[in-house]
C-alpha positions as CSV (number, residue, x, y, z in Angstrom):
1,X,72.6,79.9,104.9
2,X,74.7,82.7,106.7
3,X,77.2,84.5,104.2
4,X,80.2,84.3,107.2
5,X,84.1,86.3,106.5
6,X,86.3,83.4,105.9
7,X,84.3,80.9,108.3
8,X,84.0,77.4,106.4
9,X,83.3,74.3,107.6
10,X,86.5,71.4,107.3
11,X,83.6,69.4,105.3
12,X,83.5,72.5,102.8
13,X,87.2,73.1,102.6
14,X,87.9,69.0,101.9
15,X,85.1,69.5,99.1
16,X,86.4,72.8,97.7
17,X,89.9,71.1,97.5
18,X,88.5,68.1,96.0
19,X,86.4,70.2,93.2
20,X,89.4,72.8,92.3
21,X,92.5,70.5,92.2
22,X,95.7,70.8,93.5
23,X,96.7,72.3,90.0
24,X,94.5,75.6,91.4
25,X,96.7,75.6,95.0
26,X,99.8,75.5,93.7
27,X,99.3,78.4,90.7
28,X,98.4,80.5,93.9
29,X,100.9,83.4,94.3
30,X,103.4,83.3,97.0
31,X,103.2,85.1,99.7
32,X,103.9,88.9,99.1
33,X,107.0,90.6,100.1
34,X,105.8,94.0,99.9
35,X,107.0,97.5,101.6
36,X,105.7,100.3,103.7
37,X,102.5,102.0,102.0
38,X,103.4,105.6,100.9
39,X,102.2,108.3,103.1
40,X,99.1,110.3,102.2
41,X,99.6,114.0,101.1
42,X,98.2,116.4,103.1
43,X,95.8,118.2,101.1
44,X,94.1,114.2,100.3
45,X,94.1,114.1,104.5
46,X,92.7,117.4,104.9
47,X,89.7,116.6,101.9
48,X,89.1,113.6,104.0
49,X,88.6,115.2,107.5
50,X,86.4,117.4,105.5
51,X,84.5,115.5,103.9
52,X,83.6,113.6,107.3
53,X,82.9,116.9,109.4
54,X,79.3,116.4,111.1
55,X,76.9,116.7,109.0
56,X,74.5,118.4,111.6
57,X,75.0,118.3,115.4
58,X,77.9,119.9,117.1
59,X,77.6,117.1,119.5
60,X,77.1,114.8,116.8
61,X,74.9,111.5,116.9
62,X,76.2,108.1,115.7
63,X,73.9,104.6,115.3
64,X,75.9,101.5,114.9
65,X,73.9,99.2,113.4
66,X,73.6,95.5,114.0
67,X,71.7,92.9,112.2
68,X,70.2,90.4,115.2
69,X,71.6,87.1,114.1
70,X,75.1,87.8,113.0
71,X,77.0,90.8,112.9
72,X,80.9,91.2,112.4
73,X,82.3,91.5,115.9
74,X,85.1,94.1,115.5
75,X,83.3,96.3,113.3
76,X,80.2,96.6,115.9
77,X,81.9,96.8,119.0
78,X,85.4,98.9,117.9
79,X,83.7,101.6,116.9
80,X,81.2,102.1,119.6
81,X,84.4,101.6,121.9
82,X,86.9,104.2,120.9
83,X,83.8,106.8,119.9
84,X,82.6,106.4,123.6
85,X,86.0,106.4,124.9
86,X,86.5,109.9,123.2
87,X,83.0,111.3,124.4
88,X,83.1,113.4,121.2
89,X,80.0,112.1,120.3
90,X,76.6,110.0,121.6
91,X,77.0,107.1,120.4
92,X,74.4,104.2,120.1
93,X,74.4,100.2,119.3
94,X,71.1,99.5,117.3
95,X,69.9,96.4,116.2
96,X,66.9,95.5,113.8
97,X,65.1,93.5,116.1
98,X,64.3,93.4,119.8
99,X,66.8,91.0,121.6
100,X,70.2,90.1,121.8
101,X,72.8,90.8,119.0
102,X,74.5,87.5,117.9
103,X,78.4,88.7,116.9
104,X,80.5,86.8,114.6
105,X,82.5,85.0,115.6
106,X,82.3,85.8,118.9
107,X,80.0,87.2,121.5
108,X,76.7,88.0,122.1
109,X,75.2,91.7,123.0
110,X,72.4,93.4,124.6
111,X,71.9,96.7,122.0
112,X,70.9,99.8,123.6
113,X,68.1,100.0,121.0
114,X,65.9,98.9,118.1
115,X,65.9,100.7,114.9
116,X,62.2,101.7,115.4
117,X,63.2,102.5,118.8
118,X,65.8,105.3,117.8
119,X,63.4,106.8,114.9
120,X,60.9,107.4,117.3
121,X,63.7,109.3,119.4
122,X,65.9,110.6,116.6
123,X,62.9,111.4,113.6
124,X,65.5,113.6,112.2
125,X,68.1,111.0,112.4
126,X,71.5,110.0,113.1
127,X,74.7,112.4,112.0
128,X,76.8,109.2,111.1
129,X,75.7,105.4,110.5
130,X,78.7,102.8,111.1
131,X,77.2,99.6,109.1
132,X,79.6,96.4,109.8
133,X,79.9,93.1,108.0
134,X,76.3,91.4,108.4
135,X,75.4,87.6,107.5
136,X,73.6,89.1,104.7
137,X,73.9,92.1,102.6
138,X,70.1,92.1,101.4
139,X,68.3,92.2,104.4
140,X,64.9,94.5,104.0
141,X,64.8,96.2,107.2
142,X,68.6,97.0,107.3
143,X,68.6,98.6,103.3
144,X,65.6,100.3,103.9
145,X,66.7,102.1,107.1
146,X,69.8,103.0,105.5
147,X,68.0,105.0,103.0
148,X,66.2,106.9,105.6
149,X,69.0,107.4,107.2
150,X,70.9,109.1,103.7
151,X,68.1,110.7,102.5
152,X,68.0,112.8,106.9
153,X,71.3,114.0,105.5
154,X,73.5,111.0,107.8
155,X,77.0,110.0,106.8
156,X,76.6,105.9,105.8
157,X,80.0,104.5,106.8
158,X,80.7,100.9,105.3
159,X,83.3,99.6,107.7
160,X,84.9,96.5,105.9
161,X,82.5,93.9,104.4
162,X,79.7,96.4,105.3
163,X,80.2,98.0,102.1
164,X,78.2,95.1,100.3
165,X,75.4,95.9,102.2
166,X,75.9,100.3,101.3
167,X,76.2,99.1,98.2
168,X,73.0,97.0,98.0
169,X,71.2,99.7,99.7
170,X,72.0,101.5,96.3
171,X,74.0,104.4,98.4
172,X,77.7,103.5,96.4
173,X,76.5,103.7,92.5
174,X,78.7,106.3,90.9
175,X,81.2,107.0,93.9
176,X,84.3,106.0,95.0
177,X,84.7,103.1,97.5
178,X,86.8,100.4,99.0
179,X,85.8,96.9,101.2
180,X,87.8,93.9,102.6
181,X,90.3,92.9,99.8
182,X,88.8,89.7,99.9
183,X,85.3,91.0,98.3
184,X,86.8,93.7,96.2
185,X,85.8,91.7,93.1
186,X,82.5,90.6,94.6
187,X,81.6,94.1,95.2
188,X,82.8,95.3,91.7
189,X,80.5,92.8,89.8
190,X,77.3,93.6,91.6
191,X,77.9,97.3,91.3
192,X,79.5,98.3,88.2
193,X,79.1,101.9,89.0
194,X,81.4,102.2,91.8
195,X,84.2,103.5,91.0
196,X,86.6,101.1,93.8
197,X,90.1,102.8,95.1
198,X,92.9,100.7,95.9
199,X,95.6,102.0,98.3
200,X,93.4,103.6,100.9
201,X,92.5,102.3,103.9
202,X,89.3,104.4,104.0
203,X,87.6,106.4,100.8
204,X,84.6,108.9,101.5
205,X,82.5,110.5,98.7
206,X,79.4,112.6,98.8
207,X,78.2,111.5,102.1
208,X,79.3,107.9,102.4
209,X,82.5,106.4,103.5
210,X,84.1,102.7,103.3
211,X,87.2,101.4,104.6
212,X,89.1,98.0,103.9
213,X,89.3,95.0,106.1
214,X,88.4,94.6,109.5
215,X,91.3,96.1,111.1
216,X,90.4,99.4,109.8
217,X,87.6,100.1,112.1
218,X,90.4,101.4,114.4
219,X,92.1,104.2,112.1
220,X,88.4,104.7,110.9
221,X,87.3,105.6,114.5
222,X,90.3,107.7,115.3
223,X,89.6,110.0,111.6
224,X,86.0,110.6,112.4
225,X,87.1,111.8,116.3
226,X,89.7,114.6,114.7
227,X,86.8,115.7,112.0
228,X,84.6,116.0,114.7
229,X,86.9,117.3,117.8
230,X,90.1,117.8,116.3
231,X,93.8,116.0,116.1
232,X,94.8,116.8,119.3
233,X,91.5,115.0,120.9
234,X,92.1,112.1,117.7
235,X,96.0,112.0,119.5
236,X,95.0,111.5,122.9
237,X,92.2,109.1,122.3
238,X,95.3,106.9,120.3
239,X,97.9,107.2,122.6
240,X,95.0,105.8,125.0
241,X,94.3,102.6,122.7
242,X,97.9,102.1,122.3
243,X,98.6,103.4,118.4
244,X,101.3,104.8,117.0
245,X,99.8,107.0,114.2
246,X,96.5,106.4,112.0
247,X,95.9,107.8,108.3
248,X,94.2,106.8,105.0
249,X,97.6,104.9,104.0
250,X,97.5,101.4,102.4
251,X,99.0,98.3,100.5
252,X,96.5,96.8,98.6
253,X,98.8,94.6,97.3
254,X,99.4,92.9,100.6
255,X,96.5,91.0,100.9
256,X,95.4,88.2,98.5
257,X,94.7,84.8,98.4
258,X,98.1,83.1,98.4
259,X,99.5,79.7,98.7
260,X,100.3,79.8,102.3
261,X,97.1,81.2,103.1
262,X,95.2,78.6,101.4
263,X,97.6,75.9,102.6
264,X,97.2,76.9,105.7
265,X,93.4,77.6,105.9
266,X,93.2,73.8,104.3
267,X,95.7,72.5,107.1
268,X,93.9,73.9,109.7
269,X,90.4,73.3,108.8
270,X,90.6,69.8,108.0
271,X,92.3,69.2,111.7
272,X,88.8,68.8,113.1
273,X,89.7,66.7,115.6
274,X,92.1,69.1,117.2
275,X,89.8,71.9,117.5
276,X,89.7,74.4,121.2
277,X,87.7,76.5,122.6
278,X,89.5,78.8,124.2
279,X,87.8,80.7,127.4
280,X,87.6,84.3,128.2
281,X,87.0,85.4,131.6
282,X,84.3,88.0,131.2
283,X,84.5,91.2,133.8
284,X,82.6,94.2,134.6
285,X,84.7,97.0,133.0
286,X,86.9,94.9,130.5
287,X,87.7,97.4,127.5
288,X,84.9,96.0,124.7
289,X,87.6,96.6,122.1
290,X,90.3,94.4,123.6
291,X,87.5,92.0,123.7
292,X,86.4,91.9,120.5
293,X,89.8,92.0,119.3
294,X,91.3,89.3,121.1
295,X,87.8,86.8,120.4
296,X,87.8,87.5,117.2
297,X,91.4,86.7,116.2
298,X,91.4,83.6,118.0
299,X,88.5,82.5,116.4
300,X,89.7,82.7,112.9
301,X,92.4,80.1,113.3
302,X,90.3,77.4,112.3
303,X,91.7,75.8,115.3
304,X,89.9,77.4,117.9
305,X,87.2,79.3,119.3
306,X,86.9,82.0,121.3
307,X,84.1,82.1,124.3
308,X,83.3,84.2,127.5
309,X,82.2,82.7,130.8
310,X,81.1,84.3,133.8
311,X,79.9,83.7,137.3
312,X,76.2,84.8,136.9
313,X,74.1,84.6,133.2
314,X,73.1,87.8,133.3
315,X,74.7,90.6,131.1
316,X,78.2,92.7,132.3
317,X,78.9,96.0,131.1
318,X,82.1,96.5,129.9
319,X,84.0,99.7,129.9
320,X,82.0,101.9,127.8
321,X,78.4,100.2,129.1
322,X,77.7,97.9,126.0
323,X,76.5,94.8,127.6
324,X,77.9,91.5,126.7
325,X,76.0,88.3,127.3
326,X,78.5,85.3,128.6
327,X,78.3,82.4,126.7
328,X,78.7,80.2,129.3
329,X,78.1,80.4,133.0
330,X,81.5,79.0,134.8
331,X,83.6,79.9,137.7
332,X,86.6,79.1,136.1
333,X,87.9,77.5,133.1
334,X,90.9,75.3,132.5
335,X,94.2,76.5,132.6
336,X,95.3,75.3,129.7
337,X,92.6,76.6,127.6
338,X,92.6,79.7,129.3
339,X,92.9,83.2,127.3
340,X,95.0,85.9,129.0
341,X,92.7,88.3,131.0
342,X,92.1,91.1,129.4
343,X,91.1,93.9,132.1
344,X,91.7,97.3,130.8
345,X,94.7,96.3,128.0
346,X,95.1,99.0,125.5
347,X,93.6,97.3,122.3
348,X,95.9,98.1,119.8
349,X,98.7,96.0,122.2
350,X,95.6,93.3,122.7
351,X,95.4,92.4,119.2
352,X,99.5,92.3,118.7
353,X,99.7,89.9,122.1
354,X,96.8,88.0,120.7
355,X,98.7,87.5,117.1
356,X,101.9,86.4,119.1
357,X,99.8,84.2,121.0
358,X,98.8,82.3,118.2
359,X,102.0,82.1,116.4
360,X,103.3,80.7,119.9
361,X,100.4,78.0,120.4
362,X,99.9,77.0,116.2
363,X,102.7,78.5,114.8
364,X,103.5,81.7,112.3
365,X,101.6,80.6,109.5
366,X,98.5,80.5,111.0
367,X,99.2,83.8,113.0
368,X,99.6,85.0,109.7
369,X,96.4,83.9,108.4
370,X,94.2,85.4,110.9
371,X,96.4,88.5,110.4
372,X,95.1,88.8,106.7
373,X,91.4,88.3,107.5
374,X,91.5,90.9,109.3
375,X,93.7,92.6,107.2
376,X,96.4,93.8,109.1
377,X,100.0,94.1,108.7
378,X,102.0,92.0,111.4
């Protein structure tokens, strides 16, 4: 059974309230009324960029892996986005099959290559890996690659849940690391020896870096651009995508599992019957980060779900070539159920429109629950 970020069934979230008690909700803590992280020093920034310098190529090569029948949307396709956006880099979307890539939970993509595929190109392998969230953190082919990869000197980077799999790969025993709040604990159990950081948005040591929740695939992309081209190339590239400022800063402490958040996740889940799906009108050159943005908040509602129609079946290239699959063929969708277009929207504006969408259409609470799934401070 697929392992999926904060995706249960209404059945399995009646049973899990039925087996833990009400006495369990309400002992939840409330939620948490915490201020701004404090800013990171910058010696720590400047060990950072450092420490994520190219490890070989001046043009260096990145491989963003995706495991064929579920991968985390946001972490596959924001990376490649902003990377190819910045043209600092040549940057790939591998997968560990031939065929499509099946995104969670939304989307489905046509990779530019296998993993066999890019060995027999690249034998001396990639200069950084970017592993998302997977629906499984053991899978043979995906560990064993990675080890190839670290061992042809690559820099492994865990974006969010993708940790678990670093960490299964063995590539995380005696460093420091970070992952999605949510499997912080989950992470620390199976592997004793890392040594996990709280407060940081994104820890790298000895040749492998991790970041927290989903979110932090965008700050992520924006560091490795200004250790590979410099902060003036890292600012332009932001002021393109919309944001403000991007570091290492974080509040740990701002994401748990709280009573609202349960409460709400219960609410919502058990509403079966009043369940959307919400259509996105796909187009040749839509931004792939606004995309994946947008779909993927919307689908962690647990009261609707994001999908992309198109006029023909056949895949459409969005801005930065990846290829995207519709999920349905349509000339139009009802207005009603209709998602705003997204064209070339700056994604760091997409995923704040999308957030006050939801609060508009379900309400604050559950804006505020997809908000901490993807961890990320409204």
């Amino acid at each position: 059974m697929r392992k999926r970020l904060f995706w249960w069934s209404s059945f399995g979230v009646a049973a899990l309230l039925v087996t833990i008690g009400a006495t369990w909700l309400f002992s939840l803590p409330p939620a948490p009324d915490i201020g701004a992280a404090p800013p990171i020093g910058k010696e720590e920034s400047d060990a950072l960029l450092a420490a994520l310098k190219p490890p070989k190529r001046q043009r260096p090569l990145v491989a963003i892996l995706g495991l064929n029948d579920a991968t985390e949307t946001t972490d596959y396709l924001m990376p490649y986005g902003i990377l190819r956006r910045a043209d600092v880099a040549d940057v790939v979307a591998l997968a560990t099959e031939s065929g499509p890539v099946t995104l969670y939970p939304a989307f489905k993509i046509v990779p530019d290559m296998t993993v066999a595929d890019f060995d027999a190109e690249h034998p001396d392998g990639a200069d950084y890996v970017i592993v998302p969230a997977m629906s499984r953190d053991d899978d043979p082919a995906v560990l064993q690659w990675l080890k190839r990869q670290a061992d042809k000197g690559a820099m492994i980077v865990g974006i969010c849940a993708g940790a678990k799999i670093v960490g299964e790969a063995g590539l995380l025993d005696g460093k420091k690391a970070t992952t999605h709040w949510y499997y912080v604990d989950e992470l620390r159990r199976a592997h004793p020896a890392i040594h996990y950081v709280a407060d940081r948005r994104m820890v790298v040591d000895k040749g492998v870096a991790t970041t927290t929740g989903i979110s932090a695939s965008m700050p992520m992309a924006l560091t490795l651009i200004e250790a590979i081209a410099g902060r003036n190339k890292a600012e332009a590239v932001a002021r393109d995508i919309g944001l403000a400022g991007w570091d290492a800063s974080h509040r740990s402490d701002a994401f748990s599992f709280t009573q609202p958040f349960a409460l709400t996740l219960i609410a919502n889940a058990l509403a079966f019957w009043n369940r959307e799906q919400l259509g996105i009108d796909l187009r040749p050159g839509a931004d792939e980060v606004s995309l994946a943005l947008v779909a993927d908040a919307w689908s962690r509602t647990y009261r609707s779900q994001a999908v992309t129609f198109a006029r023909t079946e056949g895949a459409l290239e969005s801005r930065n070539r990846i290829r995207i699959i519709p999920d349905k063929v349509a000339t139009s969708w009802s207005a009603e159920h209709l998602l705003p277009a997204i064209g070339s929207q700056r994604p760091a504006h997409a995923l704040d429109q999308a957030l006050q969408g939801i609060a508009a259409r379900y309400g604050n609470p559950t804006a505020d629950l997809v908000a901490m799934q993807l961890e990320y401070r409204r």
